[in-house]
N, C-alpha and C positions, 0 to 999 in steps of 0.2 A: 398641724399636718392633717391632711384630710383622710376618710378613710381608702382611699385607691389609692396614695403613696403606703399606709399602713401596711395596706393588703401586700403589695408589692414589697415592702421590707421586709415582712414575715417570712413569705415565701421563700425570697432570696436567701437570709438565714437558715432557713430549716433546708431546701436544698444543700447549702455550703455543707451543716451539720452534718448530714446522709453523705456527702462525699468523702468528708475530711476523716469520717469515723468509719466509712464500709467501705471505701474501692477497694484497698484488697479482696473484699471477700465476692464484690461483680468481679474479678477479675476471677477471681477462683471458680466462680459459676460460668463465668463466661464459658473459660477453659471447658465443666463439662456440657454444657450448651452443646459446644465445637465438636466432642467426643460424642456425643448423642448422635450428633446430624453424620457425621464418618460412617458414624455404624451402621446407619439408616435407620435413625431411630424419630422419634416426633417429639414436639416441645410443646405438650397440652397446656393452656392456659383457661383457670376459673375463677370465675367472680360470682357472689349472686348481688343482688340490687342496683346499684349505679359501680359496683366491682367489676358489675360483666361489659362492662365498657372497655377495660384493660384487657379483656380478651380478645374482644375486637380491634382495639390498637394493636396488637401483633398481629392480626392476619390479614393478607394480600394487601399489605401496609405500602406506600412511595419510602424504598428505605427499609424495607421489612424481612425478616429472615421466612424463607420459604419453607421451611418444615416446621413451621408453628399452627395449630389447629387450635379456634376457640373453641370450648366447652359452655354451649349454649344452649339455656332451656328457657322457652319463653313465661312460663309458671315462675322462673325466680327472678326473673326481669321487672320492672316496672309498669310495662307499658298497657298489658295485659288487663292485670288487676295489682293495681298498687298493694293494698290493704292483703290479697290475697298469697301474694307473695312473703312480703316481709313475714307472715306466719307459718309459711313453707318453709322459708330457711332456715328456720329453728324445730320445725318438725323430723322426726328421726328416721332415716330409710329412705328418703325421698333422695339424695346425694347419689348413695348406691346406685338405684332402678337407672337412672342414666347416663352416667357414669359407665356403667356396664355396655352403653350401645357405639362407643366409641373404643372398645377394645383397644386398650393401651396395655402397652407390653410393659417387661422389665425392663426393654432396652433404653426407653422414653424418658421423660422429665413429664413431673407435674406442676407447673405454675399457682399458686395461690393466691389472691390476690383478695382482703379483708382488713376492714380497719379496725373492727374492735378486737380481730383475731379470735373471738370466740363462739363465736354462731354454729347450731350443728349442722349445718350444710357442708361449710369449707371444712369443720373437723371429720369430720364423715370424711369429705373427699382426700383427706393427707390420710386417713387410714387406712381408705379403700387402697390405696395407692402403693403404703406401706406392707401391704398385705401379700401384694404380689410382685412384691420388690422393683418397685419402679420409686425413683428418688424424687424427692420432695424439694420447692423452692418455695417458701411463705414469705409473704411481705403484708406486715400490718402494723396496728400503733400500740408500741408495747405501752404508752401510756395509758391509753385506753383499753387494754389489756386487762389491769390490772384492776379497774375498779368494775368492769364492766359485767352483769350478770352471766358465770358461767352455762355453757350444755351440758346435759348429761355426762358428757367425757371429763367435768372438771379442770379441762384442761384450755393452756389456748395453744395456742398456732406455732408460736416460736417453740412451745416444748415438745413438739409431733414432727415438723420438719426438718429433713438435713442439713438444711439452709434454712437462715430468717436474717428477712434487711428490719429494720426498723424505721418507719416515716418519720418518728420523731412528730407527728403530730401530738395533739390536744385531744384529751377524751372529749368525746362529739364531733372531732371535725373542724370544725367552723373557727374561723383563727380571731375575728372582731367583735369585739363585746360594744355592745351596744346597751347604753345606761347603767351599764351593771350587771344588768336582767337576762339581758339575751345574745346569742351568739350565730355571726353572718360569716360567709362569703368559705366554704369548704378548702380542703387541702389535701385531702387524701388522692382523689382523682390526677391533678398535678403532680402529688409526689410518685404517686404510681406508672407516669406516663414517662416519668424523667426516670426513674430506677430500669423500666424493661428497655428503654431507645439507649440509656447507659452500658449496660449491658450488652446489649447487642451490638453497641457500637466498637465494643472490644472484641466480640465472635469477626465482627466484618474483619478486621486487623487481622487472625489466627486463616481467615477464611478466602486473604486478597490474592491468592496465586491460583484457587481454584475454577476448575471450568466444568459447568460453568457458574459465574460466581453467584452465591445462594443466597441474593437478594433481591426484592424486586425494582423495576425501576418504574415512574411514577407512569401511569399510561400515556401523557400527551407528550413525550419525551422522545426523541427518537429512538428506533427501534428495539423499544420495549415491550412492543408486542409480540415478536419473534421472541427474545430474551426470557420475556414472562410465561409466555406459552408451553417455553421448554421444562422452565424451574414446575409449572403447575403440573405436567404430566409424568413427575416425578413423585409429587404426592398426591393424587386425585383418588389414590386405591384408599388411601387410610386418612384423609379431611373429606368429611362427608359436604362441608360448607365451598367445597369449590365447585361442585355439580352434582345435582341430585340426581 
């Protein structure tokens, strides 16, 4: 077997694993996902490093739930300064400072999104969160949890939020071992992408009678841009990322 069937079995299995062991509890989130967005509330999603990608898969998605806002800071992203980052995420207070410019209420949801689950970036940000009573949703690899150097809070992800799905990943990620020695080809990002479109694909379900209905549709689509135009002018006051 070569390693790209490998890749492909693993994946398959660890997906199977996350549904067969957690739909219930997307469903449970869905539920308040769906009660969030009623009340007029926002569905914050944060990653730092190649996590803040998942924040960008929920917003202004083909497919996407409209009152979702990422929480994007270009200092904890990659693209910037690699080296300069991954030293940020683990530095303490810097979560807060921006965090705070997106004024998220108690009505809201916070999205977490972290593989080792213990960086003090993301734990900062489920506490900021839990501070002013706004509910938490963490998803990260309780494997990697567990060996992985804790932050100052001691703590990881699953034991701070209301919610925690489990990837079910491998500490490090990377599912192919390669001689022995080393390990290729990532999983966290996939499982991440397939937990928040899961999810959400049960809000669309709770959410199919409403008008108008709060998803977007992809732009080259027929008239999706009347449709889309309407869902964005319902959140442009509080997602800073639909117009500056």
């Amino acid at each position: 077997m070569n390693n790209i069937k490998r890749y492909q079995n693993e994946i398959f299995f660890l997906l199977k694993k996350i549904t067969e062991k957690q739909s219930n509890k997307f469903i449970e989130i869905a539920k308040e996902f769906y009660t969030t967005y009623k009340s007029d509330g926002m569905i914050y999603i944060f990653g730092t490093g190649h996590s803040h990608m998942l924040a960008e898969e929920g917003h202004f998605r083909a497919g996407g739930f409209a009152p979702i806002c990422p929480i994007l800071n270009s200092d904890l992203m990659l693209h910037k300064n690699t080296i300069f980052s991954s030293v940020l995420e683990r530095r303490e207070g810097v979560a807060t400072k921006f965090l705070k410019k997106y004024k998220i209420q108690s009505k809201d949801i916070l999205v977490i999104f972290t593989n080792s689950g213990v960086n003090q970036a993301p734990l900062e940000a489920a506490y900021f969160a839990k501070k002013i009573k706004c509910k938490t949703v963490g998803v990260s690899s309780e494997n990697y949890s567990k060996i992985a150097k804790k932050s100052k809070y001691q703590k990881k992800l699953s034991e701070v939020v209301n919610y925690h799905i489990d990837n079910f990943g491998p500490p490090g990620d990377a599912l192919i071992n390669i001689k022995n020695k080393y390990n290729v080809s990532p999983f966290s990002t996939i499982a991440g992408s397939f937990i928040l479109n899961s999810i959400l694909s049960e809000v669309a379900e709770l959410a199919k009678n409403d008008k108008p209905f709060p998803f977007y549709i992809s732009g080259n689509m027929p008239n999706a841009e009347k449709h889309n135009k309407e869902l964005m002018q319902n959140y442009i006051k509080r997602n800073p990322h639909i117009q500056n």
